[in-house]
C-alpha positions in Angstrom: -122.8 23.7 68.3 -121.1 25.6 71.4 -120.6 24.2 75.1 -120.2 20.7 74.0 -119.6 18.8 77.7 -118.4 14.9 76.8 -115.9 12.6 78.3 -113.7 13.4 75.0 -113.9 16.8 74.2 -114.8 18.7 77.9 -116.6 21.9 77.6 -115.8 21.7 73.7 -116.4 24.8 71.7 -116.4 26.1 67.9 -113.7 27.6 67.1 -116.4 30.6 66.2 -117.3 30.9 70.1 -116.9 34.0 71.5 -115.6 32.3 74.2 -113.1 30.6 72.2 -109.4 30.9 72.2 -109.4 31.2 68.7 -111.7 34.0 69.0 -110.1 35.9 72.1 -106.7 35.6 69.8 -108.2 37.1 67.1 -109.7 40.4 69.3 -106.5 40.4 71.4 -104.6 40.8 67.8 -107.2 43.4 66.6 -106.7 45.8 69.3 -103.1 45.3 69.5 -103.0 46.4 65.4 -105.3 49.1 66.1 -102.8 50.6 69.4 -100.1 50.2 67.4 -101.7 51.7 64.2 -103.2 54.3 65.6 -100.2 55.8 67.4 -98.2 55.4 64.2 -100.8 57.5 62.8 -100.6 59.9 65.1 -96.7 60.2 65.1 -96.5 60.2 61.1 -98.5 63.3 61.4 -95.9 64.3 64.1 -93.2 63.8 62.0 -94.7 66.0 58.5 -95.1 68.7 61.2 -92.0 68.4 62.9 -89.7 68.2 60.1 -91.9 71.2 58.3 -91.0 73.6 61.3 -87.4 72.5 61.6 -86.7 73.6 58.1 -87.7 77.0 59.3 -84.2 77.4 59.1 -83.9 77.5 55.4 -84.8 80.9 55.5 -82.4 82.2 58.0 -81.8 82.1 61.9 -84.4 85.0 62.0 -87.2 82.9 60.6 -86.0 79.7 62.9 -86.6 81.8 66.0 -89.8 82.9 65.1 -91.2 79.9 64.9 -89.3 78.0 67.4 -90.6 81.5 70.1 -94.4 80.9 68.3 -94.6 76.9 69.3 -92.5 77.9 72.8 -94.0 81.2 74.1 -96.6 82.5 72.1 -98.9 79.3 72.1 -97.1 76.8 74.5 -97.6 73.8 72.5 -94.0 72.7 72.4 -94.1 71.4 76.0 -97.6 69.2 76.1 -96.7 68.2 72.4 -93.3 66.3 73.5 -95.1 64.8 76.6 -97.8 63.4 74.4 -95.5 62.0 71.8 -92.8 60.9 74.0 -95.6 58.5 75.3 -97.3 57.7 71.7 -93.3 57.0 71.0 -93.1 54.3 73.3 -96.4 52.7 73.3 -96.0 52.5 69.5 -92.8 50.9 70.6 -94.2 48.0 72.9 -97.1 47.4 70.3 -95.3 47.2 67.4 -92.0 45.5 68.2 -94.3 42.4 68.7 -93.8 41.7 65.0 -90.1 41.6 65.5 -88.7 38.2 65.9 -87.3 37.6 69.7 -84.9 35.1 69.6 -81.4 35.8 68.2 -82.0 32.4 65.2 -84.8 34.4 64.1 -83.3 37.6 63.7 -80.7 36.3 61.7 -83.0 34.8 59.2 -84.6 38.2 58.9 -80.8 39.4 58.3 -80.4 36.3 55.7 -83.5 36.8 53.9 -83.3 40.9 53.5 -79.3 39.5 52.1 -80.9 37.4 49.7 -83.5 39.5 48.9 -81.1 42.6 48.1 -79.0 40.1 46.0 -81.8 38.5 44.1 -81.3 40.0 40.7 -77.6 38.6 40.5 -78.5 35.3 42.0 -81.1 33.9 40.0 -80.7 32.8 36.6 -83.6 34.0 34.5 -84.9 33.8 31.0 -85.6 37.3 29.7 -87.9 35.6 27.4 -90.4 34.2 30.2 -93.4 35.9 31.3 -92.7 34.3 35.3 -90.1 36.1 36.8 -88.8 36.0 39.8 -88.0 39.2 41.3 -87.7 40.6 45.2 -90.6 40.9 47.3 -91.5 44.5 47.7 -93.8 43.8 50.8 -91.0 41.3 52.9 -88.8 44.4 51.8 -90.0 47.0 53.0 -91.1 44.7 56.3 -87.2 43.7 57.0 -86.6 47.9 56.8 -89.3 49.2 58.7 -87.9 47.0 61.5 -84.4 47.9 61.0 -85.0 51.6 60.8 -87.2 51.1 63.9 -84.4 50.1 66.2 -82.4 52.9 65.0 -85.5 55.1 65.7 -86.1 53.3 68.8 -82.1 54.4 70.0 -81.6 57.8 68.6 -84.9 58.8 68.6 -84.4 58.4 72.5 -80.8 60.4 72.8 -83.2 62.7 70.7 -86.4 63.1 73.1 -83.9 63.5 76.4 -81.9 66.6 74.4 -85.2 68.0 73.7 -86.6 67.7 77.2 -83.6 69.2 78.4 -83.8 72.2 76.4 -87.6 72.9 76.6 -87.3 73.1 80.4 -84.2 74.2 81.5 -81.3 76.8 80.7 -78.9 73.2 80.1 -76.9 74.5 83.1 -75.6 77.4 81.7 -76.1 80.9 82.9 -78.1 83.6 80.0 -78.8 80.1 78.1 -82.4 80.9 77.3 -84.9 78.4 77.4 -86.0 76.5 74.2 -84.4 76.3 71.0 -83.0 79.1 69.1 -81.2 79.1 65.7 -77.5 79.8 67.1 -78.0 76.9 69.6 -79.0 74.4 66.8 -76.3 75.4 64.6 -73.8 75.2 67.3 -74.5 71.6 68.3 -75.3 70.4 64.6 -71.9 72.0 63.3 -70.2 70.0 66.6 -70.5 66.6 65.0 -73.9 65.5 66.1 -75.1 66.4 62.3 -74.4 62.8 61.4 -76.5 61.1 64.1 -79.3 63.0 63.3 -78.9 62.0 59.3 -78.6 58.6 60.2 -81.8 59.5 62.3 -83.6 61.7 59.6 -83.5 59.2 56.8 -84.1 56.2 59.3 -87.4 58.0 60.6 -88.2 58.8 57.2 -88.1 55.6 55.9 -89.7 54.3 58.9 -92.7 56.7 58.8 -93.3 56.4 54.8 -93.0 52.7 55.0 -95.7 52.3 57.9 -98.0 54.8 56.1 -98.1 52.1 52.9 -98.7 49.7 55.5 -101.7 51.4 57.3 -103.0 52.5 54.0 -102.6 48.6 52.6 -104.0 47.3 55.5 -107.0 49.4 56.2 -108.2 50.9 52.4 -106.2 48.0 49.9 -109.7 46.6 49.3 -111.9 50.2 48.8 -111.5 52.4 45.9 -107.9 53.2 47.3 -106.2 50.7 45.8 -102.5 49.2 46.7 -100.9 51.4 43.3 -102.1 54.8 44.9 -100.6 53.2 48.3 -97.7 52.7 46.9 -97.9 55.9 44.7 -98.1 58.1 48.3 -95.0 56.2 49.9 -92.2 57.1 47.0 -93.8 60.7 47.1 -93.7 61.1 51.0 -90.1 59.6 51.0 -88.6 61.7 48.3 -89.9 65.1 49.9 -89.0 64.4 53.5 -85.8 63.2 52.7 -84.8 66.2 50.2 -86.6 68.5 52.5 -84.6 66.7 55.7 -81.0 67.2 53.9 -81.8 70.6 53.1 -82.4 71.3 56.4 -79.5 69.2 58.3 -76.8 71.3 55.4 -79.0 74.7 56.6 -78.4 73.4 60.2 -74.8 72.5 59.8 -74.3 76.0 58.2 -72.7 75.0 54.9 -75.6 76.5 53.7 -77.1 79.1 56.1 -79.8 80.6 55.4 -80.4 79.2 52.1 -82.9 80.4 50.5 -82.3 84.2 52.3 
């Protein structure tokens, strides 16, 4: 029964109503999931791309500045493409960070419980011989990174858009500085000691992006023919490659090993 109108229950409904709470929750959460999930989407397909074009530099300066004058001159897609993902960046923020907990007791259960989790091998006395073991969560793992790595994200991935902004669309204040990126200026500012915040910001990404991929995949396909083991399968393979092909490039960057493969 819906629109049940008594003296006890006012203007009762089932909790199957569409104009339940229950139900309004329930489509609220759905199109929060779908927000956030689809601008992951998006920028995990950012990311393969990005990081693919930034290890132009592998094969020499030459080869950086082709591409980098390709995606800046040739076809201007440099420009619209940070304005769209600096947006997707932060709405993917505000919809995802409702997951993480708000008040300070909660956060340091997370900390206490990715601790003991990390530690559970040592801490637990098992029989070798039993067929129940007790073993970390891979799931509450990877949860407790994905939300570390996306505060790091969230802060350097911001020092990050503002550098790029700045050097898509103007000279940086000096005079001849040409517009965009080229090899020499990437080198130069890599070499200068800003190689180590964007490790800590390659493997943090990384780590971020592979982990909410499983997730997506999980959530959306764990019950069709793609099942949680090729999920699972895709994240170690997407995490290995980016994070090789990442230090490659940061070492190519930093010039210890310029022009690598030339």
């Amino acid at each position: 029964m819906t629109g049940i109108d008594t003296e006890l229950y006012p203007k009762a409904e089932t909790r199957h109503s569409k104009k339940s709470s229950a139900f309004k929750n329930a489509k609220k959460a759905l199109r929060d999931e779908r927000i956030s999930g689809l601008t992951g989407a998006f920028l995990a397909m950012f990311i393969w791309g990005h990081l693919l074009a930034e290890s132009s530099i592998i094969f020499g300066k030459e080869t950086y500045n082709m591409v980098a004058n390709f995606m800046e001159h040739t076809i201007p897609m440099a420009q619209p493409v940070l304005f769209v993902v600096t947006i997707a960046f932060f709405v993917h923020f505000i919809w995802a960070s409702r997951k993480i907990p708000g008040k300070l007791r909660d956060r340091k259960r997370m900390l206490e419980l990715g601790e003991k989790l990390q530690q559970s091998s040592k801490g637990w006395q098992q029989d070798p011989k039993s067929d129940i073991k007790l073993r970390s969560h891979f799931e509450t793992s990877l949860w407790i990174t994905q939300v570390r790595t996306g505060m790091i994200v969230l802060a350097a991935g911001s020092f990050h858009l503002v550098l790029v902004t700045w050097n898509l669309f103007s000279d940086m204040g000096y005079v001849g500085q040409a517009i965009g990126y080229t090899a020499d200026l990437t080198v130069s500012r890599m070499s200068s000691g800003l190689w180590i915040l964007y490790s800590v910001l390659m493997v943090s990404v990384v780590a971020h992006m592979a982990i909410g991929v499983y997730r997506l995949l999980v959530k959306w396909l764990a019950d069709t023919w793609f099942v949680r083991n090729y999920a699972k399968a895709f994240f170690y393979l997407l995490f290995t490659f980016y994070i090789v092909l990442g230090t490659i490039t940061i070492l190519s960057a930093t010039g210890v090993w310029e022009g690598l493969l030339t």
